[in-house]
Each structure stands twice: as structure tokens, then as C-alpha cells.
FIPATI-935215 format. One record per residue (C-alpha): residue number from 0; z, y, x. Coordinates in steps of 0.1 Angstrom, whole numbers, plus 5000, padded with zeros to 4 digits. Each point is the difference from the previous one (the first is absolute). Example, Ala and Ser with C-alpha at 12.3 -4.5 7.8 and 13.67 -1.06 7.14 Angstrom:
! residues 2
+-----+------+------+------+
: num :    w :    v :    u :
+-----+------+------+------+
:   0 : 5078 : 4955 : 5123 :
:   1 : 4993 : 5034 : 5014 :
+-----+------+------+------+
This chain:
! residues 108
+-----+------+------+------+
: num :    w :    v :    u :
+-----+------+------+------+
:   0 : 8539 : 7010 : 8236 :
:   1 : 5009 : 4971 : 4975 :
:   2 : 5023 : 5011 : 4974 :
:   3 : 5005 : 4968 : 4983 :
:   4 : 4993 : 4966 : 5011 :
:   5 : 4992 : 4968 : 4986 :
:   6 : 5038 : 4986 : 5005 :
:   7 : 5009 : 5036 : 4981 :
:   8 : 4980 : 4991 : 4970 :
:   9 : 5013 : 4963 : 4995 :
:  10 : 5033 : 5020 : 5001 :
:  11 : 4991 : 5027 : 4973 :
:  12 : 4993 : 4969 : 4984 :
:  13 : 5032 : 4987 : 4999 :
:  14 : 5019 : 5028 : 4991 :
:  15 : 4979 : 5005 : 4970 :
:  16 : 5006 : 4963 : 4994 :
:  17 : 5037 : 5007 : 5000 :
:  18 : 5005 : 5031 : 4981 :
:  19 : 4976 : 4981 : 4973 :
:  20 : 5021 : 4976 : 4996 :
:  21 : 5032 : 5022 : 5001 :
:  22 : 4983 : 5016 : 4967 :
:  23 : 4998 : 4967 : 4983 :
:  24 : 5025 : 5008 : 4971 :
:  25 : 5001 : 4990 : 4966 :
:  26 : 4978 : 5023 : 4976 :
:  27 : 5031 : 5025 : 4984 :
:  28 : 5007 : 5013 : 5036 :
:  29 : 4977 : 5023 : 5023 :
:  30 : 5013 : 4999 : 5032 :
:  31 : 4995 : 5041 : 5012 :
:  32 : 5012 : 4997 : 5034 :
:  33 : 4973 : 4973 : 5008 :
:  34 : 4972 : 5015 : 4985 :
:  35 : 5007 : 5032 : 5024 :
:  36 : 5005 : 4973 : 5023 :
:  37 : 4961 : 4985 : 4991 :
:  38 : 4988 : 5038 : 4999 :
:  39 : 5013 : 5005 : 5039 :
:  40 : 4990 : 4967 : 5008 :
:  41 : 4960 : 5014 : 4992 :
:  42 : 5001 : 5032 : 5010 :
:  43 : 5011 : 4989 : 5034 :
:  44 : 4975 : 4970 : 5000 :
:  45 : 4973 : 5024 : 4991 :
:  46 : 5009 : 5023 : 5025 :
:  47 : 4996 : 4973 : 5028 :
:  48 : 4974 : 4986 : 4990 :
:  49 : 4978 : 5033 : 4998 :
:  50 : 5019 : 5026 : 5015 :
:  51 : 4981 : 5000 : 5035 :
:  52 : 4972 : 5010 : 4979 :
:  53 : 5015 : 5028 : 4982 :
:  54 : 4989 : 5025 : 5020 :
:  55 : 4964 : 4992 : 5004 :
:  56 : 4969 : 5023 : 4989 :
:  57 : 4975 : 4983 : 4985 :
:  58 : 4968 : 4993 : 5012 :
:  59 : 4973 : 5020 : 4978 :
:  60 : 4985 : 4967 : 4991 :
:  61 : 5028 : 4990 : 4978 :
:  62 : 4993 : 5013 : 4967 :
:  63 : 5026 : 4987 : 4977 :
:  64 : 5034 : 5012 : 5016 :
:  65 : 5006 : 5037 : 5009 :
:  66 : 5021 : 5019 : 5028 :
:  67 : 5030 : 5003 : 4983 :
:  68 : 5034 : 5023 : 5011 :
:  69 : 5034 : 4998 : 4986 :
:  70 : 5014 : 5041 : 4999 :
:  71 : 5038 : 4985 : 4997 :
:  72 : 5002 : 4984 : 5032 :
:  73 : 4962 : 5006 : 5018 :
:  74 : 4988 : 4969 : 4994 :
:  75 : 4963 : 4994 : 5009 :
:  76 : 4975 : 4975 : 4994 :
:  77 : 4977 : 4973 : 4984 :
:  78 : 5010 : 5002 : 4957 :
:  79 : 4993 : 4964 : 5007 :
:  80 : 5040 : 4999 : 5011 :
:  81 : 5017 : 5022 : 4968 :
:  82 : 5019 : 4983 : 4982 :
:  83 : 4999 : 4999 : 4962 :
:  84 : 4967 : 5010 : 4982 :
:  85 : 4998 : 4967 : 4977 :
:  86 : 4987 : 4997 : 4965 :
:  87 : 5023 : 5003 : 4972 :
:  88 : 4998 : 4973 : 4974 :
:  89 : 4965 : 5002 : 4983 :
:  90 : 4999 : 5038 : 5000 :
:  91 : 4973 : 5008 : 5027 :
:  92 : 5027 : 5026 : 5016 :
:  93 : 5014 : 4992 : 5027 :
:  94 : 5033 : 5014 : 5017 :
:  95 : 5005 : 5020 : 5025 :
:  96 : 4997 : 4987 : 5041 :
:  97 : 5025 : 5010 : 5021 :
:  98 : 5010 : 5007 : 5037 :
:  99 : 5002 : 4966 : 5016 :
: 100 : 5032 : 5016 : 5023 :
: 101 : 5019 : 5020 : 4982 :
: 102 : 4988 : 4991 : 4961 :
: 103 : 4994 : 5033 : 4992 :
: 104 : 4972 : 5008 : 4977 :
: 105 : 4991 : 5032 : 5017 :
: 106 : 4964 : 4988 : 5013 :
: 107 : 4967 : 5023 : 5002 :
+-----+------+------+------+
């Protein structure tokens, strides 16, 4: 089962092309409603571009991700796919990953 094709991807590509350039406004105004806009638009790229993986166990050869499961919504699988987890600034924290469907932060 293919859950996004080529011709899918060129037009992902597009509709982030156009929603770029619908931010493009001088620097004293933040558009809100397109950056909500830009944070749909990756969610739901993210989604298709790794959601028929989602639910995967991993293999025990793969060392560096771990099974992972969402307790908001019953989410399962590679931590490879959470969202989030990226370093803040200089600090050497990081913040915190989160569900890849439902964005909660409830994952053990």
C-alpha cells in the first residue's frame, strides 16, 4: 500500500511554496493564521511521509531508536517518528518529543 506518491510530494511541495510566500510580510507584522497554517502543513507532511511506518516494532538490531507508545491516543512505535526532542539553544537539554498523532507528550 503506497501512501504517498511521487506526484504527492511535488504537490506538498507546492503548497509549502505557497503558504511561504503568503508569509512574506514586512518585519512589524507576524502573520498567526499562516504560521498555524505552516505548522498543519508539517504535521500532515510528516504524517505521510512516515506514518505507514508508525506502527512498526523494531528489529532488535536497531540500537539507537526504541519501541515507543503514546498513552493519550495508543500510539505505538519506532521513537525514530516522535516529534519534538530537539536541542535547545546551546544548553545540552533538549525538549521534550511528542506523539507524532495526537502531539501529546504522554510517551513511555
Amino acid at each position: 500500500m503506497t501512501l504517498i506518491t511521487d506526484k504527492d510530494l511535488q504537490a506538498l511541495a507546492l503548497i509549502k511554496k505557497l503558504i511561504d510566500a503568503d508569509d512574506e510580510t514586512d518585519d512589524s507584522h507576524l502573520d498567526y493564521q499562516n504560521i498555524e497554517l505552516q505548522e498543519a502543513f508539517n504535521r500532515i507532511s510528516h504524517n505521510l511521509k512516515h506514518g505507514h511506518n508508525y506502527f512498526k516494532i523494531l528489529p532488535d538490531s536497531e540500537k539507537k531508536w526504541f519501541n515507543a507508545k503514546c498513552e493519550s491516543c495508543g500510539w505505538f512505535g519506532s521513537s525514530e517518528y516522535l516529534l519534538g526532542g530537539g536541542q535547545i539553544a546551546d544548553t545540552g537539554d533538549y525538549d521534550d518529543t511528542y506523539c507524532p498523532i495526537c502531539q501529546s507528550k504522554d510517551i513511555n
